[in-house]
C-alpha positions in Angstrom: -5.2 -11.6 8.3 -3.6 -15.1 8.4 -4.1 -17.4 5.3 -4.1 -21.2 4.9 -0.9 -21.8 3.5 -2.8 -25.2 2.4 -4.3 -23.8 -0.4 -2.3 -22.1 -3.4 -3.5 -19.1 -4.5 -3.0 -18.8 -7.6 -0.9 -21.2 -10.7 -4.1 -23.8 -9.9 -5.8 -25.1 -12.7 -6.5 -23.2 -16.2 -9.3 -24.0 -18.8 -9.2 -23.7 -22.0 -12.7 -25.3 -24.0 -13.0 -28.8 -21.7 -9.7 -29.1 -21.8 -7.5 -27.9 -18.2 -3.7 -27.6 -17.5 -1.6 -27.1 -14.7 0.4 -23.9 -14.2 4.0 -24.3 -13.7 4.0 -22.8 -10.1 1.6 -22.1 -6.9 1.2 -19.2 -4.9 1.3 -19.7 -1.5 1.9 -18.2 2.1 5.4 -18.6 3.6 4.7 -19.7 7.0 7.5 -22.7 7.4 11.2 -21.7 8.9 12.1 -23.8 5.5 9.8 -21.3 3.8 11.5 -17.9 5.2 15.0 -19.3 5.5 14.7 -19.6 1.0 12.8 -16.3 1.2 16.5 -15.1 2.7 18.2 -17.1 0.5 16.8 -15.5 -2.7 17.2 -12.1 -1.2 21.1 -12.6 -1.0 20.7 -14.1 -5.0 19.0 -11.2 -6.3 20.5 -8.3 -4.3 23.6 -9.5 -3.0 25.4 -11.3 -0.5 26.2 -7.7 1.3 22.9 -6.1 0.5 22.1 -4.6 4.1 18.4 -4.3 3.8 17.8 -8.5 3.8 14.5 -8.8 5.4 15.1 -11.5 8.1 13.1 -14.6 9.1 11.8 -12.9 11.9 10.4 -9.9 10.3 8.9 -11.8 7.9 7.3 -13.9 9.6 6.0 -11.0 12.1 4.5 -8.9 9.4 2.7 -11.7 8.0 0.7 -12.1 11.4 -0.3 -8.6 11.4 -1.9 -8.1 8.4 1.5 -8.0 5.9 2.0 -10.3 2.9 4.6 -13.1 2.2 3.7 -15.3 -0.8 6.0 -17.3 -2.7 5.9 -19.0 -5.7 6.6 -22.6 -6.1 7.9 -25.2 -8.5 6.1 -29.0 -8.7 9.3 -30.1 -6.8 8.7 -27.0 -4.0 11.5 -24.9 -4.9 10.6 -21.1 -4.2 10.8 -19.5 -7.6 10.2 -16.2 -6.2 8.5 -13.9 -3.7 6.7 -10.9 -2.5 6.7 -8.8 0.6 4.8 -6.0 1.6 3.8 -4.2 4.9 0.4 -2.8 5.6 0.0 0.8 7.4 -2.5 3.5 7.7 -2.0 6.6 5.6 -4.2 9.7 6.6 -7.0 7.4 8.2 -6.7 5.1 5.3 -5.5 1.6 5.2 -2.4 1.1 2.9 0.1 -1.6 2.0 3.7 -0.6 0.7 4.8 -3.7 -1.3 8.7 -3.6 -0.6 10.2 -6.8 -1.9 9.6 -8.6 -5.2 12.3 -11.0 -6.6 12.3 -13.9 -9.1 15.5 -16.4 -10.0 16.8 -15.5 -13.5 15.9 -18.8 -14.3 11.9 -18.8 -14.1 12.0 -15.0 -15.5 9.4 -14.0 -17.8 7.1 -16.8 -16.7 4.5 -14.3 -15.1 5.7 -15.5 -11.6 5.9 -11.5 -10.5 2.8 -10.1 -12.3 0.8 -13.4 -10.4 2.6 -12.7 -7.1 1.0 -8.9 -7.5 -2.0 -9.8 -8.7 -2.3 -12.3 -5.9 -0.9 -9.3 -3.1 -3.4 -7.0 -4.4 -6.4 -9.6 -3.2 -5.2 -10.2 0.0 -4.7 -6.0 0.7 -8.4 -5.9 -0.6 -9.6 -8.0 1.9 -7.7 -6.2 4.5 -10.2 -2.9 3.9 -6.9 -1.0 1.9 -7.5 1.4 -0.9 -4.4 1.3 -2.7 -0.8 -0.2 -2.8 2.8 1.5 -3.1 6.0 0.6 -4.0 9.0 1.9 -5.9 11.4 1.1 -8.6 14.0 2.0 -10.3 13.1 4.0 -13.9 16.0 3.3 -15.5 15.2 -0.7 -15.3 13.2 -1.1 -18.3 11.4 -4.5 -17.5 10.8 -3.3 -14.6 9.0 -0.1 -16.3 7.0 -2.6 -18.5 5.8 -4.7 -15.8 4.6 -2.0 -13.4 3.3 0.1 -16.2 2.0 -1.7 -19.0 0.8 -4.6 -17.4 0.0 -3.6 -13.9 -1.1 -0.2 -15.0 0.0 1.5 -11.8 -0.1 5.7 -11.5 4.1 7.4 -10.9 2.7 9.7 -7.7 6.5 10.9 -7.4 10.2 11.1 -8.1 12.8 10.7 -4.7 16.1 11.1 -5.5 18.6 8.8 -3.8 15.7 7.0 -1.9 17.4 4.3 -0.1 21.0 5.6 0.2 24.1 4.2 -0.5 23.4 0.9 -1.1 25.9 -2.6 -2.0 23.8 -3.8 -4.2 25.3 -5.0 -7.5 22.0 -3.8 -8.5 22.7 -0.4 -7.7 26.2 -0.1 -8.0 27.7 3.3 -9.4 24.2 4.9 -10.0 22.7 5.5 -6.3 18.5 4.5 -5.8 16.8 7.3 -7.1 13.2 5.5 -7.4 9.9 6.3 -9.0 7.3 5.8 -6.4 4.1 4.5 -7.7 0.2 3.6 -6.3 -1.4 1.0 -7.8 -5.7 0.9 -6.8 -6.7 -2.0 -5.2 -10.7 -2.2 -6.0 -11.0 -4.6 -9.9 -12.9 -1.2 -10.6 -10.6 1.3 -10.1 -7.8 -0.9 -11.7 -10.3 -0.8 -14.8 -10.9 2.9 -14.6 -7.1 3.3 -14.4 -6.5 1.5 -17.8 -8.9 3.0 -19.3 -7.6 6.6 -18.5 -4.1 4.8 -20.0 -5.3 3.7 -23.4 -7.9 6.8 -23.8 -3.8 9.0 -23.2 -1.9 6.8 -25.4 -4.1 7.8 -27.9 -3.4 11.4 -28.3 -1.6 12.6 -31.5 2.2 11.6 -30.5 2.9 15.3 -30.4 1.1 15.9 -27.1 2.9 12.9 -25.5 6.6 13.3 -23.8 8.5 10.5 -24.2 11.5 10.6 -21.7 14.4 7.4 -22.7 16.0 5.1 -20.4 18.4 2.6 -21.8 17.2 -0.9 -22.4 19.7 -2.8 -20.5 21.2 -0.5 -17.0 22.7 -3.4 -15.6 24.4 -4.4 -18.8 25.5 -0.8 -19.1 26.7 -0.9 -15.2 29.4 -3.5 -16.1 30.5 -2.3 -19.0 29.9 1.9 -19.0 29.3 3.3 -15.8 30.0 7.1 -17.0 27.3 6.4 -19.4 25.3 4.4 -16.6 25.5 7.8 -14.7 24.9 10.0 -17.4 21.5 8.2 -17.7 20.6 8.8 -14.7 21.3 12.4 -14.0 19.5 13.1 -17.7 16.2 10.7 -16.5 16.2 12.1 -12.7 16.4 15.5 -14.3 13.5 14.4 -17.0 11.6 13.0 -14.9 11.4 16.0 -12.1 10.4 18.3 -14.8 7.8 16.5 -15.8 5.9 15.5 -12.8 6.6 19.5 -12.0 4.8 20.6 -15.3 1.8 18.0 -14.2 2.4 15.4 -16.9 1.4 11.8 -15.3 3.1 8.4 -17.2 0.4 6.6 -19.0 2.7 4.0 -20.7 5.9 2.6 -21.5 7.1 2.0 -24.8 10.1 -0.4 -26.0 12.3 0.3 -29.1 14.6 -3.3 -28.7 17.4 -3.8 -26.8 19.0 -0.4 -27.2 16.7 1.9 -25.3 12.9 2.2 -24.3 10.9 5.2 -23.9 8.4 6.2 -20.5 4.8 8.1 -22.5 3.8 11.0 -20.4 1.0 12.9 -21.3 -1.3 15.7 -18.9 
């Protein structure tokens, strides 16, 4: 499915009584070499000038003319703010879509540009005929647990260990990729259903909930701890498999300040 990269899809106008206002960005295709050349760019900001999993222009621009997704989001002046990649496949007869890439610049953080940039990914895989998207992330990256979780409401289906490897990342550096894989419905119903099972387990007396901790700040503690960086993650990865082992499914996540957070697991 090819889209008019003519028409935003999303940051357009909001109401509010009679009164409207503009969003600060627009959600659109990237279809122009311009376009996929900053897509690159941002890549090398967020994970590194030697990150060796860039997606290049060419991929990018393939995938999007075979029913994959490449939106950015756009500043009035059309600077790409950030962006979203994903890849659709078939998964035991079923159409998926594996959303691989999401980045934002530290600068337009916290503005809603990624929740808008899934929101918007999980229309287009609708119309495509899929069922349900995946992606991973890394569940010691708190804001990245309160995004996927919280606001997103998407299901953990599973813990890999060392997903991607050895990787230069800065991101990753010193702590390897283990990643929590999760599925997030793509029907408006079954996103509904889904947070409804959430708030219905959240409510449970706090004794039949596990709460596993992360720390509130990995990347912080990469730079300044990274025997303590490591120690979380061999404590979480060991948490974590335990869990999901025992049948407990994460229902929400939970954050105490800047010093730690805490995934709610319930079964």
């Amino acid at each position: 499915m090819k889209l008019d990269a003519k028409t935003p899809l999303g940051g357009g106008e909001r109401s509010r009584g009679s009164r409207q206002r503009r969003s600060p960005f627009d959600v659109r295709p990237l279809e122009s070499d311009a376009d996929l050349k900053a897509c690159v760019a941002l890549q090398r900001r967020t994970w590194g000038e030697n990150y060796a999993d860039i997606v290049p222009t060419s991929i990018l621009k393939i995938t999007a003319r075979i029913g994959g997704v490449v939106l950015g989001a756009f500043d009035s002046a059309g600077t790409l703010l950030g962006f979203v990649f994903g890849i659709t496949g078939v998964e035991r007869r079923n159409i998926v879509h594996w959303s691989h890439m999401l980045g934002v610049v530290p600068e337009a953080q916290n503005q809603g540009i990624g929740r808008t940039l899934k929101e918007q990914q999980r229309l287009l895989v609708a119309k495509l005929g899929a069922k349900a998207m995946y992606w991973t992330f890394d569940p010691l990256v708190a804001r990245n647990a309160h995004l996927n979780i919280n606001v997103l409401g998407v299901r953990a289906t599973d813990y890999v260990q060392n997903m991607y490897g050895e990787s230069a990342s800065p991101l990753h550096r010193g702590i390897g990729t283990d990643r929590l894989i999760v599925s997030w419905p793509v029907d408006d119903i079954a996103v509904a259903a889904r947070r409804r099972e959430m708030t219905k387990a959240l409510r449970a007396p706090a004794g039949d909930l596990l709460r596993i901790e992360v720390p509130g700040d990995i990347a912080a503690l990469q730079l300044s701890n990274m025997s303590a960086a490591r120690d979380w993650r061999e404590r979480t990865r060991t948490a974590f498999q335990q869990a999901f082992a025992s049948d407990y499914v994460v229902q929400g996540f939970e954050s105490t300040g800047a010093e730690t957070g805490f995934y709610l697991l319930s079964r």
